[in-house]
C-alpha positions as CSV (number, residue, x, y, z in Angstrom):
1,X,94.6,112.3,120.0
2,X,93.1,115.8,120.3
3,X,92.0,117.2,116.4
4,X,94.9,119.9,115.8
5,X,92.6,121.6,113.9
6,X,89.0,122.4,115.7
7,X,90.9,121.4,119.3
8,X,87.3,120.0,120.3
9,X,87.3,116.1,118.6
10,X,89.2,113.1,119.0
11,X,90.2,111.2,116.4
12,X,89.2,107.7,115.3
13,X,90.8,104.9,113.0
14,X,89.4,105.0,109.7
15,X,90.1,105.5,105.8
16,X,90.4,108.5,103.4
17,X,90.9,109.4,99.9
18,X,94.3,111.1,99.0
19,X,94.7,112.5,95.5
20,X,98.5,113.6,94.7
21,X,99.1,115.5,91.3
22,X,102.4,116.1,89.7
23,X,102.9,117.6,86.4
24,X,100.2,116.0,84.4
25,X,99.7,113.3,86.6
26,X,96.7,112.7,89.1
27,X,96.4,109.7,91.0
28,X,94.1,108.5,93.5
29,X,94.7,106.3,96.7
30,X,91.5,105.0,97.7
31,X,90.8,103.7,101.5
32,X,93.9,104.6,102.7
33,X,94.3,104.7,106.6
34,X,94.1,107.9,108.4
35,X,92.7,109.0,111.7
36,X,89.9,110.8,111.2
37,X,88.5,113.5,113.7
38,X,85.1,112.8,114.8
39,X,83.9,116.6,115.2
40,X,85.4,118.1,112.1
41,X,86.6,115.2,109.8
42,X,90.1,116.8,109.7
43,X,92.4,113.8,108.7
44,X,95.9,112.8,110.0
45,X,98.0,110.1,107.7
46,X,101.2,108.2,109.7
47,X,104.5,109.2,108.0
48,X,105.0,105.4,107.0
49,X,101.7,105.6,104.9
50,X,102.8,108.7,103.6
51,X,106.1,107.7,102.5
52,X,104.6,104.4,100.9
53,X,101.8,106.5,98.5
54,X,104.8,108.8,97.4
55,X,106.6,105.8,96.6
56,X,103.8,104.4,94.7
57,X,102.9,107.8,93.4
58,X,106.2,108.0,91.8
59,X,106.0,104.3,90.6
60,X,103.2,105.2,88.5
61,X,104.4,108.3,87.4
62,X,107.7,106.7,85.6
63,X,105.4,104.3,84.0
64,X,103.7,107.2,82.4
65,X,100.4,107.0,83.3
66,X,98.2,110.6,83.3
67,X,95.2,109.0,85.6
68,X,95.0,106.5,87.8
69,X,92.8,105.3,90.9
70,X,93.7,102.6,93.0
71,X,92.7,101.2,96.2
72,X,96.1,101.5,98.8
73,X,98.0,99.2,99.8
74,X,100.9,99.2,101.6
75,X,104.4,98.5,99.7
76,X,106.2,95.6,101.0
């Protein structure tokens, strides 16, 4: 797909790095899969992998953990 942002790249299959903070909370999803624009390196998540790293995020949260960095993974 066309970059929304710089109009000029396409974007490619690959992975980023999504921190979420909430309250006191900051956690870190490593590799998580995102298509990535090859001209500006704006990144695009799907709504299902959005939807599973607030999940997760909120997962974490209740068990009361301040910081945590993970690599993601999908929730079954």
């Amino acid at each position: 797909m066309k970059c929304m942002i710089c109009k000029h790249g396409e974007t490619q299959e690959g992975t980023t790095t999504i921190t979420l903070e909430r309250g006191t909370s900051t956690i870190v999803f490593k590799d998580v899969p995102a298509l990535v624009c090859d001209n500006c390196g704006e990144k695009y998540v799907e709504d299902k992998i959005t939807k599973s790293l607030l999940k997760n995020a909120n997962d974490i949260i209740k068990s009361g953990v301040e910081v945590d960095i993970r690599k993601f993974q999908i929730a079954a």
